[in-house]
C-alpha positions as CSV (number, residue, x, y, z in Angstrom):
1,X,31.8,-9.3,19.4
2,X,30.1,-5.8,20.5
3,X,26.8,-5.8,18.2
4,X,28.1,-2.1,17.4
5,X,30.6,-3.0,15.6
6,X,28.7,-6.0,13.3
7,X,26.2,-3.2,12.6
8,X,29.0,-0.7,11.4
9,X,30.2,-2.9,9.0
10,X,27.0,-4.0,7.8
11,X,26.3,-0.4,7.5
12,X,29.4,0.1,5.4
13,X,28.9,-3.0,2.9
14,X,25.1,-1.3,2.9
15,X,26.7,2.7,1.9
16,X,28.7,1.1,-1.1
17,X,25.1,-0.2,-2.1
18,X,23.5,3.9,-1.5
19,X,26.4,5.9,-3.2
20,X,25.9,4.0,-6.2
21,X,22.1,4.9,-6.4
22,X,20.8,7.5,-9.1
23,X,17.7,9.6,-9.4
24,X,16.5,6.9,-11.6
25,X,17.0,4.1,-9.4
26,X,15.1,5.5,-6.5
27,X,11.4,4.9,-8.5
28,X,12.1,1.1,-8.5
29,X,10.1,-1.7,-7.0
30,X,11.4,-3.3,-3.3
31,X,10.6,-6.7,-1.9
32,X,9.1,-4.5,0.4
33,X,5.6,-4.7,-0.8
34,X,4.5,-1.3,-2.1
35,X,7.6,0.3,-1.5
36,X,9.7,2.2,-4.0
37,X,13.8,2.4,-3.3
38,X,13.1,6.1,-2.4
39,X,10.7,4.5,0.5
40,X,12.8,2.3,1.9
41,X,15.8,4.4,1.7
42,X,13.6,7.1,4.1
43,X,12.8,4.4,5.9
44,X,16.0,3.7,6.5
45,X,17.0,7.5,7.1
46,X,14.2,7.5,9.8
47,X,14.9,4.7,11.5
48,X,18.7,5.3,12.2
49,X,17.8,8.7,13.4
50,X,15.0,7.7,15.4
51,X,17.1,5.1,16.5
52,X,20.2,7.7,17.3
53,X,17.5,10.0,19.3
54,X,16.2,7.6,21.3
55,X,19.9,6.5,22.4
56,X,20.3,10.2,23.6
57,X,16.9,11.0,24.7
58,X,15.1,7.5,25.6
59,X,12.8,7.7,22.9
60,X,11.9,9.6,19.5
61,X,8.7,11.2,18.9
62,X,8.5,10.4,15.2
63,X,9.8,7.2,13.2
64,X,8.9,8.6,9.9
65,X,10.3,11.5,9.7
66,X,13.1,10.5,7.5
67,X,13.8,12.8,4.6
68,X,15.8,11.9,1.4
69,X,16.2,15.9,0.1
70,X,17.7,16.8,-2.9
71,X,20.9,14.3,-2.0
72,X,19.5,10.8,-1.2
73,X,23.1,9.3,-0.1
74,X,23.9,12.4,1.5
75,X,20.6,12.0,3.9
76,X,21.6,8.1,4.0
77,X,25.1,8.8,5.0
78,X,24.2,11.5,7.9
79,X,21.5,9.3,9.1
80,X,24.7,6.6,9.5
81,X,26.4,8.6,11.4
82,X,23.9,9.8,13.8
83,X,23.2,6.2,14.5
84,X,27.1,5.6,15.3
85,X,27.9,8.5,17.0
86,X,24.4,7.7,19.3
87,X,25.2,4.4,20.2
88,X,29.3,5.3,20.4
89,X,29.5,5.1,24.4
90,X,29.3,2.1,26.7
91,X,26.3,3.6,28.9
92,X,24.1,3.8,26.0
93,X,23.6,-0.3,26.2
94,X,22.3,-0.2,29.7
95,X,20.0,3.2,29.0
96,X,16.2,2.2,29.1
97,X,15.4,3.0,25.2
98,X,11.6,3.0,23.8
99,X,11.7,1.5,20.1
100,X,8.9,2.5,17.8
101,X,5.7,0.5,19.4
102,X,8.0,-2.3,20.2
103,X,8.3,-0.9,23.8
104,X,11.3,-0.3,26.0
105,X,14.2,-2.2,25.9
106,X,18.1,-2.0,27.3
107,X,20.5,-0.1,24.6
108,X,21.9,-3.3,23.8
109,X,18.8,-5.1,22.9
110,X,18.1,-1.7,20.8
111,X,21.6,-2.3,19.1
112,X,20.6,-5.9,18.3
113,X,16.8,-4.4,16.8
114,X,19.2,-2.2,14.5
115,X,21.2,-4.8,13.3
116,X,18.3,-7.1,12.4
117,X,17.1,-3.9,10.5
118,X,20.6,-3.1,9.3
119,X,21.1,-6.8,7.6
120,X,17.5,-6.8,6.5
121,X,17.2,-4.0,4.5
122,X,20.9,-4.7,2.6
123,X,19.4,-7.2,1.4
124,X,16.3,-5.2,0.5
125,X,19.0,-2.5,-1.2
126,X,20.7,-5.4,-2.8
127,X,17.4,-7.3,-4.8
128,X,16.1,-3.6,-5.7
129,X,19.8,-2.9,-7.3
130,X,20.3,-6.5,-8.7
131,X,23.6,-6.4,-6.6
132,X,25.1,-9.4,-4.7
133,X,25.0,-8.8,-1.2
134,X,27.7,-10.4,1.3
135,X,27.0,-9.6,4.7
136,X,29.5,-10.0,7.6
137,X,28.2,-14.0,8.4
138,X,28.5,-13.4,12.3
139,X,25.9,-10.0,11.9
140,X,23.7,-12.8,9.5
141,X,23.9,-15.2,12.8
142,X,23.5,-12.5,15.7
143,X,20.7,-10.9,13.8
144,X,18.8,-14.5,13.3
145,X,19.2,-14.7,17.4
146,X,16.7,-12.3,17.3
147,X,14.9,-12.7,14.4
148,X,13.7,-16.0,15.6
149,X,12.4,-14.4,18.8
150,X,9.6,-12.6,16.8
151,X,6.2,-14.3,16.9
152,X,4.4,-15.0,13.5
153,X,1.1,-13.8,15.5
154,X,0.4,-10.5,15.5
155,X,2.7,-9.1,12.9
156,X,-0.4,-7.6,10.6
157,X,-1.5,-5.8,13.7
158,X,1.2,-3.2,13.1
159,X,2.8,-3.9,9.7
160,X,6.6,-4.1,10.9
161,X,7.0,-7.7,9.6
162,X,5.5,-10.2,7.4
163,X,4.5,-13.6,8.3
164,X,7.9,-16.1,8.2
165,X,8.0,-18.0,4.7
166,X,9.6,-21.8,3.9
167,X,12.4,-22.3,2.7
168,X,14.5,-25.2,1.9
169,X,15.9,-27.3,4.8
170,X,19.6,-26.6,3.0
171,X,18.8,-22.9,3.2
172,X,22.0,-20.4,3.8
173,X,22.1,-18.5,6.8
174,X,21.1,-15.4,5.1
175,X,18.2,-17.0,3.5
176,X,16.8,-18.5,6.3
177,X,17.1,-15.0,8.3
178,X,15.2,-13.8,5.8
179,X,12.5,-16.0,5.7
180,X,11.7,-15.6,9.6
181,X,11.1,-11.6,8.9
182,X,8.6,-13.0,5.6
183,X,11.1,-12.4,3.3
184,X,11.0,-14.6,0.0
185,X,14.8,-15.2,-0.9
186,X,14.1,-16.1,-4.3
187,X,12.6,-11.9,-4.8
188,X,14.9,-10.9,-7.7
189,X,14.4,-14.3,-9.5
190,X,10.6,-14.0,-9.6
């Protein structure tokens, strides 16, 4: 399965999750510590055109630039398809991109970076909304290939990921993909 394609339909089940957002929904509380659903929604805007400009140019000068405007699905939605239409051809996987302060990586390790984001921050979308989310299980698996690639050390150094929590040994999938990027599955119950 092209890793595109997983990520396009995570983004989808994640749009149904943005159009439904209101001006008063955007002030609530993430399990993104200190984040607002306004923050991580720019967050999200900035990283899928940062993403999208480093597909075209080999890098982005700025990963915060995101802005939610007046219209924060419309800036959601555009952001979406800047990412697609970026990472669209076949010659974008092999193109030598530079992520953020990750470093530089082949398009299709990139793709994979996004998707681990993409799946992520559903969920985040989901808790903040008290939605059920229901990701594609294959994006849940591909996503936890690389999510178990991340060291615990030296994730304070640059604030991109928590420290991994526990969870239970009959974990889902999900739950333990979230648990390797710090999240606590249990958020919404606590």
């Amino acid at each position: 399965m092209d890793l595109r394609e997983l990520d396009r339909r995570t983004l989808l089940v994640l749009d149904k999750m943005v159009a439904g957002v209101t001006a008063a929904d955007l002030a609530r509380p993430t399990p993104c510590a200190g984040w607002t659903l306004a923050d991580l929604l720019r967050h999200q805007v900035s990283e899928n055109h940062a993403f999208a400009t480093a597909a075209r140019e080999g890098s982005a000068p700025d990963w915060d630039a995101g802005v939610l405007g007046d219209d924060a699905y419309a800036a959601y939605r555009a952001s979406v398809e800047d990412f697609l239409d970026a990472f669209a051809g076949d010659a974008v996987l092999e193109r030598q991109l530079t992520i953020n302060h990750f470093g530089t990586f082949p398009g299709s390790i990139a793709a994979h970076m996004h998707l681990v984001d993409t799946v992520a921050h559903g969920w985040d979308l989901a808790r903040t909304l008290g939605l059920l989310y229901e990701p594609d299980a294959e994006a849940v698996y591909i996503a936890s290939k690389l999510a178990e690639r991340i060291p615990d050390e030296g994730r304070e150094k640059n604030g991109s990921f928590a420290h991994s929590v526990e969870v239970p040994a009959d974990a889902s999938p999900l739950d333990r993909f979230l648990a390797l990027l710090g999240r606590d599955p249990a958020w919404w119950l606590s």
